[in-house]
TORMIKE-356761 format. One record per residue (C-alpha): residue number from 1; residue in three letters; z, y, x. Coordinates in steps of 0.02 Angstrom, whole numbers, plus 50000, padded with zeros to 5 digits. Layout:
NUM/Ala/Z/Y/X;
...
//
This chain:
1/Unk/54628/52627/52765;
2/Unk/54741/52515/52873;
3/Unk/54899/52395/52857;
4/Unk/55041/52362/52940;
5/Unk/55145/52237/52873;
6/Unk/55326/52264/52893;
7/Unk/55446/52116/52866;
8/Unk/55614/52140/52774;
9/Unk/55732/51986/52782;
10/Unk/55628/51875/52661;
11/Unk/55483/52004/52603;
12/Unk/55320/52039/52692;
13/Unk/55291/52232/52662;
14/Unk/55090/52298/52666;
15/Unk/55095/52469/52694;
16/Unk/54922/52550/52667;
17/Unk/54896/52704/52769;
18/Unk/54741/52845/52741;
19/Unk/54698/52745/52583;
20/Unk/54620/52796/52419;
21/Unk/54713/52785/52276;
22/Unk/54565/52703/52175;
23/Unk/54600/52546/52293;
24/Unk/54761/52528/52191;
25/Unk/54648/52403/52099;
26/Unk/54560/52279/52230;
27/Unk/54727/52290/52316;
28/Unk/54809/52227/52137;
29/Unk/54668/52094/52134;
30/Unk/54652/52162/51942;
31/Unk/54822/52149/51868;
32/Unk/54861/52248/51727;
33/Unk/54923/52417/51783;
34/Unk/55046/52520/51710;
35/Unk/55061/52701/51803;
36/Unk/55225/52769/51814;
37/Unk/55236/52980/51862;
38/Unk/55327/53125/51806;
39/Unk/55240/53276/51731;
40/Unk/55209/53377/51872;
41/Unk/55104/53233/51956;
42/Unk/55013/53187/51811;
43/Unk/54967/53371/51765;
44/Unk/54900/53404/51932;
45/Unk/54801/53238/51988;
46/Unk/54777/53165/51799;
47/Unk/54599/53112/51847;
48/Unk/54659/52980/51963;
49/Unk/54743/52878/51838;
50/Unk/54592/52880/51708;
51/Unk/54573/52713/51633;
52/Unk/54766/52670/51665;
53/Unk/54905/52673/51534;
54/Unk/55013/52806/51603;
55/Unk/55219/52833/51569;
56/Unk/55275/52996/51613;
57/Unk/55449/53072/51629;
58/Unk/55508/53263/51647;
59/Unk/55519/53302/51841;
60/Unk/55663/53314/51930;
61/Unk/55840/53245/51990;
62/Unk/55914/53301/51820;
63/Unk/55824/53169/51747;
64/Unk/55858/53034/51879;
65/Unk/55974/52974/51751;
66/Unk/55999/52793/51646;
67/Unk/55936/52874/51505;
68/Unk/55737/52915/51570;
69/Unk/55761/52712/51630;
70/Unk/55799/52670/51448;
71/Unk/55655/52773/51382;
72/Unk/55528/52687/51509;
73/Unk/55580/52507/51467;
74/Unk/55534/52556/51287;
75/Unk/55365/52602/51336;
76/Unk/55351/52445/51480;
77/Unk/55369/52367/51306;
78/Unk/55272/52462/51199;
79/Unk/55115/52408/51327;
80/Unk/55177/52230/51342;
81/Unk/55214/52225/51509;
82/Unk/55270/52057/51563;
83/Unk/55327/51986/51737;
84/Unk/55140/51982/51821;
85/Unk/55105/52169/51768;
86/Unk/55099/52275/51921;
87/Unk/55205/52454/51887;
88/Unk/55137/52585/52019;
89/Unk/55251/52713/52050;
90/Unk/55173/52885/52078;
91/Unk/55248/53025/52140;
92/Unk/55408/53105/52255;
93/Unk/55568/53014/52272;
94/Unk/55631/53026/52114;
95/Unk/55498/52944/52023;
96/Unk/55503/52805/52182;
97/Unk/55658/52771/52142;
98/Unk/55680/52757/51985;
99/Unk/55520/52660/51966;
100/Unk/55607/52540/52120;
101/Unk/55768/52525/51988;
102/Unk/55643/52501/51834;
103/Unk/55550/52357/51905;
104/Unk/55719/52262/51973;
105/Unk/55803/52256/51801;
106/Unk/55628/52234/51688;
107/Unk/55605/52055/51636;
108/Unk/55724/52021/51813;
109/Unk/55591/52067/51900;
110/Unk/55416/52128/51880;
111/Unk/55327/52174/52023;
112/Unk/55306/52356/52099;
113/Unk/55197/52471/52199;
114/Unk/55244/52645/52277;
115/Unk/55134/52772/52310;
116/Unk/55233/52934/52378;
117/Unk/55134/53116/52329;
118/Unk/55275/53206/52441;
119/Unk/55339/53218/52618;
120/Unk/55503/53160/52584;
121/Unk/55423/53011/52486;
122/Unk/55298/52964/52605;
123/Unk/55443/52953/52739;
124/Unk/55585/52885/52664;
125/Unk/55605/52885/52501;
126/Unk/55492/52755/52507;
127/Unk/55545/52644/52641;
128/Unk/55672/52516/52642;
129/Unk/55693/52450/52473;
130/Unk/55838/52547/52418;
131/Unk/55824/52641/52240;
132/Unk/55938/52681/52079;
133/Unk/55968/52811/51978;
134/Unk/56132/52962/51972;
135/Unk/56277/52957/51867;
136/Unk/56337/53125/51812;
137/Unk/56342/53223/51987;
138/Unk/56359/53066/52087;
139/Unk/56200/53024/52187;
140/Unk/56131/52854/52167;
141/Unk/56284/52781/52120;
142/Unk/56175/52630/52027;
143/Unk/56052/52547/52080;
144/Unk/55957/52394/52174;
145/Unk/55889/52319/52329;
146/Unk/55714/52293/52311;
147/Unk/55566/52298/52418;
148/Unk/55390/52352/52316;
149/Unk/55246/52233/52351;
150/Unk/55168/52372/52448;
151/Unk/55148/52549/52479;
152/Unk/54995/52660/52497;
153/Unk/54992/52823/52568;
154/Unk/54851/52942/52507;
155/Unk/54864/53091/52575;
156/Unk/54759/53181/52460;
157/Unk/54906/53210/52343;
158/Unk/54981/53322/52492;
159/Unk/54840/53451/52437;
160/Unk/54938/53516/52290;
161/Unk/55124/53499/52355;
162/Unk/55201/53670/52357;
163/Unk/55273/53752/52515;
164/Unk/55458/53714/52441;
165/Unk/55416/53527/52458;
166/Unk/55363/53520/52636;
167/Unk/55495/53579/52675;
168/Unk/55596/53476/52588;
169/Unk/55544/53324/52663;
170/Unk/55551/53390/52852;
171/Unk/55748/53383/52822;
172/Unk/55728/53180/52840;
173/Unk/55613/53176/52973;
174/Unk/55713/53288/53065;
175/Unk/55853/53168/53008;
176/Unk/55759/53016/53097;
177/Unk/55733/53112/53263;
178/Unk/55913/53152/53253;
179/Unk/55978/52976/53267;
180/Unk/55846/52872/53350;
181/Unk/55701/52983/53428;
182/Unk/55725/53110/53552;
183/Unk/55549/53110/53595;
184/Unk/55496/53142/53415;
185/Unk/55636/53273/53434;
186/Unk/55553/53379/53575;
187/Unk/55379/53345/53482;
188/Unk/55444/53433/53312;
189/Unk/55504/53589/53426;
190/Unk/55323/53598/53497;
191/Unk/55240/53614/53344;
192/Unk/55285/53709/53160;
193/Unk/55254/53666/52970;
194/Unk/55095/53777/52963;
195/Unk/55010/53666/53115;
196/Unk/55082/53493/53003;
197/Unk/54993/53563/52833;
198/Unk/54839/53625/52911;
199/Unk/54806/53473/53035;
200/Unk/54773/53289/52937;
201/Unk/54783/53196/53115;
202/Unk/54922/53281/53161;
203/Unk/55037/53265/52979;
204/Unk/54960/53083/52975;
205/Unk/55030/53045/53130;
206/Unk/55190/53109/53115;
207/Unk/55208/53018/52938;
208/Unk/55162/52845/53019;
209/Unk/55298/52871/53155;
210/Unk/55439/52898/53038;
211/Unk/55379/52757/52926;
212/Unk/55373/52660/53082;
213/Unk/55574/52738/53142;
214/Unk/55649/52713/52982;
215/Unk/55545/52522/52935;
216/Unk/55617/52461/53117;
217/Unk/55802/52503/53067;
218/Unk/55813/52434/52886;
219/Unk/55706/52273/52959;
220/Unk/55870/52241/53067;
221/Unk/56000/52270/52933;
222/Unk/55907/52261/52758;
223/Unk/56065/52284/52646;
224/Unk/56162/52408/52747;
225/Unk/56288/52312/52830;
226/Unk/56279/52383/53011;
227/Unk/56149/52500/53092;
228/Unk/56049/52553/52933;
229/Unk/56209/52681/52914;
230/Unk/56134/52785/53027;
231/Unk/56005/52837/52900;
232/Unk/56132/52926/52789;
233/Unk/56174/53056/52940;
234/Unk/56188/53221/52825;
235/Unk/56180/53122/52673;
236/Unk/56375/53102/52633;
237/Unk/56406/53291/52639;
238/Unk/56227/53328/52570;
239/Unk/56243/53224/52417;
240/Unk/56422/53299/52393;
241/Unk/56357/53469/52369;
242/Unk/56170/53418/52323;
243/Unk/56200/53425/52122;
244/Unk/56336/53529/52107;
245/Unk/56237/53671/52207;
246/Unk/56076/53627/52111;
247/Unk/55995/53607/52283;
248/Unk/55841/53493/52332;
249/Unk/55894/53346/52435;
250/Unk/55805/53440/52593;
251/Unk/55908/53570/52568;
252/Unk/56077/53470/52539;
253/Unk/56043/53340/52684;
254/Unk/56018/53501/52794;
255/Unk/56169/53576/52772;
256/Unk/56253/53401/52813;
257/Unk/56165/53373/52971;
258/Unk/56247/53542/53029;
259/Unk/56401/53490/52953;
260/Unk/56399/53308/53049;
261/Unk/56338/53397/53199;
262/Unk/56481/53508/53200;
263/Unk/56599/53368/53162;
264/Unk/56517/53267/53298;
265/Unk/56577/53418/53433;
266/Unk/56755/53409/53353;
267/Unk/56824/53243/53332;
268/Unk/56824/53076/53428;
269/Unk/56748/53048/53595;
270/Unk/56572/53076/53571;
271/Unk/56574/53232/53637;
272/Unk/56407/53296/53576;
273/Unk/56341/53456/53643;
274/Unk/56186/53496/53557;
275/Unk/56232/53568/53389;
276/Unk/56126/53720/53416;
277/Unk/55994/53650/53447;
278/Unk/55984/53526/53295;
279/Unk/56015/53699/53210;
280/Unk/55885/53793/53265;
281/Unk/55750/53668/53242;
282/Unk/55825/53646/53055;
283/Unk/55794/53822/53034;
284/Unk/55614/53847/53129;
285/Unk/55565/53731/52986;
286/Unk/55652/53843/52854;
287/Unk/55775/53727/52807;
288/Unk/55950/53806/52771;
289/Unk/56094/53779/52875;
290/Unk/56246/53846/52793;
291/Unk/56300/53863/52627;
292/Unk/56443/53961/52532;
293/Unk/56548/53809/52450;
294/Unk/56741/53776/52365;
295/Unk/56778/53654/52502;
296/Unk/56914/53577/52388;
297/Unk/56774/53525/52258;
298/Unk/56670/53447/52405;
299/Unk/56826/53382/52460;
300/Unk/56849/53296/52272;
301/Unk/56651/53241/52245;
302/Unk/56649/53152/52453;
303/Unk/56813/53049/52390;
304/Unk/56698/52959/52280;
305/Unk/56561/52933/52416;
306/Unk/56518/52739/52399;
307/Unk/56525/52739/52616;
308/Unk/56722/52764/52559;
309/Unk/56821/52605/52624;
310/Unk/57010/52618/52570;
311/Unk/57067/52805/52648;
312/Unk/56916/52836/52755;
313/Unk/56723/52873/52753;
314/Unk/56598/52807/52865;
315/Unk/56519/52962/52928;
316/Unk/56366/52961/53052;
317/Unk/56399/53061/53181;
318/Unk/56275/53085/53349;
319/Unk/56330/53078/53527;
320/Unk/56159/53157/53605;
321/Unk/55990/53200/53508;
322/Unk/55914/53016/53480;
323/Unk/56062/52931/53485;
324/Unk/56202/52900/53307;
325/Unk/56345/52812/53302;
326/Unk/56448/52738/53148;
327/Unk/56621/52806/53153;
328/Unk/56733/52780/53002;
329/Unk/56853/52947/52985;
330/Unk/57010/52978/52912;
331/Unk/57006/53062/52735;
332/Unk/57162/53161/52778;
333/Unk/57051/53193/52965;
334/Unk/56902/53255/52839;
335/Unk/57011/53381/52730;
336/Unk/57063/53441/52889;
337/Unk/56889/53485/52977;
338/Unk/56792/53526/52825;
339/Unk/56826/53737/52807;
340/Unk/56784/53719/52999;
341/Unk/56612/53610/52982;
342/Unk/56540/53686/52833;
//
C-alpha cells in the first residue's frame, strides 16, 4: 500500500493505493464499522466483510433514489450508528454516492470511507467529493459536497467485474484525456482493454493517473465554480439520455463526448478538428458512439440540466485533444444543432 494525500479546500484526503481491504480496520484505528454495498458486491466478495454489520441495497441506478437513503438511515439506526461510526462504502458509483449523500445528512455528519470495486469508481466516481442521489429521470439532481475521510483502492475486487463494466468506466478516463491529457490520450490509443485487464502494473497505473488528473482539478475549484466544469464534458447530453435510454453512464457519457465533439467543430471559435479521432478511440474501447433518440425529448430533459443559467447551458466543449473550454450556449443555439450533433 501507499498514500497520497490530496488536499481539498479545508480537507486532507488519504488515498490508499494497492491496499487490502482488511486494512479498512488499522486504517479506522478500530471504530465501529458499518459496511455499506449493494447485492451484487456483497454476493460476490461476502468474505471480506465477515465480522462487519453489513447494509445492502438492490444494484443499480434505479435505485439511486431517496427512497434506498431512507431505508439505510433506518438500518444506520437499527445498529446505532452515531457521529464517530465510520460507514465504508463498497462498491461502483452508485453505492459511492449514495453512501457520500448518506453520511452528509446522518446525524449532520458521520464520517465516511470509499472503497470503489469498479473502473468508473476507482476513477471518478470517487474523487472529488461530489455525491447525491436521482430524482425521477433527473441525474443527481440532490445531493452534497463532501469529501470521505479516505479512499482505498483494492484492486482485487476488479477480479470479478464483468466485461460490461470495464468498459463502462473507460468512458471517463477517456473523458479526462479529452480535456486535460493529450499524452494520456496517445497512451490509451497504444494500448486496448484486453492489455488494461490482463496487466495489474499497467491498469494500476493508469488508475493512479486519472485519480491524480481529476484530484488536481477539483483541488483548484472544490465546489464547481470555474474549471471543475470541465469534468462534465459528455455529461450534460449523457445524463439527458442516460435514464430515459436505460443506458449505463459509460454508455450515456459516450454518446455525449461525440455529441460535444461535434458541437465543438460547429459553433464558436474553437475550431476543433479532431472529432474522429475522439471517435475512434471511443469505439476501439467498445464504447458506443451514436444512438437513435427523439431529439425533442432530449431537448425537454437538457432544459432541466442544473449547468442551465437563465436561457443557456454551460456546455464543455474542447478546442484540441487535452485542452476544454467552458462555453455557455444558447438554448435556442442547442435546439438548433442537436438533430446535427447526435
Amino acid at each position: 500500500m501507499h498514500t497520497i494525500e490530496y488536499q481539498f479546500s479545508d480537507k486532507k484526503v488519504p488515498v490508499h493505493f494497492d491496499a487490502v481491504f482488511n486494512e479498512i480496520y488499522q486504517l479506522t484505528a478500530g471504530a465501529k464499522l458499518i459496511i455499506l454495498t449493494d447485492d451484487q458486491v456483497f454476493g460476490l466478495h461476502a468474505e471480506k466483510f465477515s465480522g462487519y454489520p453489513v447494509i445492502s441495497f438492490v444494484a443499480g441506478e434505479a435505485n439511486k433514489q431517496q427512497a434506498t437513503v431512507n431505508n439505510i438511515i433506518d438500518e444506520l439506526i437499527k445498529h446505532e450508528a452515531d457521529r464517530n461510526t465510520f460507514l465504508i462504502a463498497v462498491g461502483g458509483g452508485v453505492v459511492t454516492d449514495i453512501g457520500g449523500y448518506v453520511a452528509a445528512i446522518y446525524m449532520r455528519g458521520i464520517r465516511l470511507a470509499l472503497v470503489p470495486t469498479s473502473i468508473l469508481a476507482m476513477v471518478d466516481a470517487t474523487i472529488g467529493g461530489k455525491n447525491g442521489i436521482d430524482v425521477g429521470l433527473l441525474k443527481n439532481l440532490v445531493g452534497t459536497f463532501r469529501q470521505p475521510d479516505f479512499i482505498l483502492y483494492d484492486y482485487s475486487f476488479l477480479s470479478t467485474l464483468p466485461f460490461d463494466q470495464w468498459v463502462n468506466g473507460f468512458a471517463e478516463i477517456i473523458k479526462h484525456a479529452c480535456v486535460r491529457d493529450a499524452k494520456l490520450f496517445a497512451f490509451l490509443e497504444q494500448h486496448n482493454l484486453h492489455e488494461f485487464q490482463n496487466d495489474h502494473h499497467l491498469i494500476s497505473e493508469l488508475i493512479e493517473k486519472n485519480v491524480n488528473i481529476k484530484s488536481n482539478v477539483v483541488a483548484a475549484d472544490v465546489y464547481e465554480k470555474g474549471e471543475r466544469k470541465i469534468l462534465n464534458f459528455g455529461h450534460t447530453i449523457g445524463h439527458a439520455i442516460e435514464n430515459t435510454y436505460h443506458l449505463s453512464h459509460g454508455q450515456a457519457v459516450s454518446i455525449g463526448m461525440v455529441a460535444a465533439c461535434n458541437l465543438s467543430e460547429q459553433i464558436g471559435e474553437l475550431h476543433f478538428e479532431e472529432a474522429r479521432r475522439v471517435v475512434s478511440l471511443l469505439a476501439k474501447y467498445h464504447l458506443p458512439v451514436d444512438i437513435e433518440t427523439d431529439h425533442e425529448q432530449v431537448f425537454e430533459i437538457l432544459k432541466m440540466d442544473k449547468k442551465r443559467s437563465a436561457d443557456s447551458i454551460d456546455f464543455i466543449l474542447l478546442s484540441e485533444i487535452g485542452r476544454a473550454a467552458i462555453q455557455s450556449v444558447p438554448l435556442d443555439t442547442l435546439q438548433k444543432h442537436i438533430k446535427e450533433i447526435m
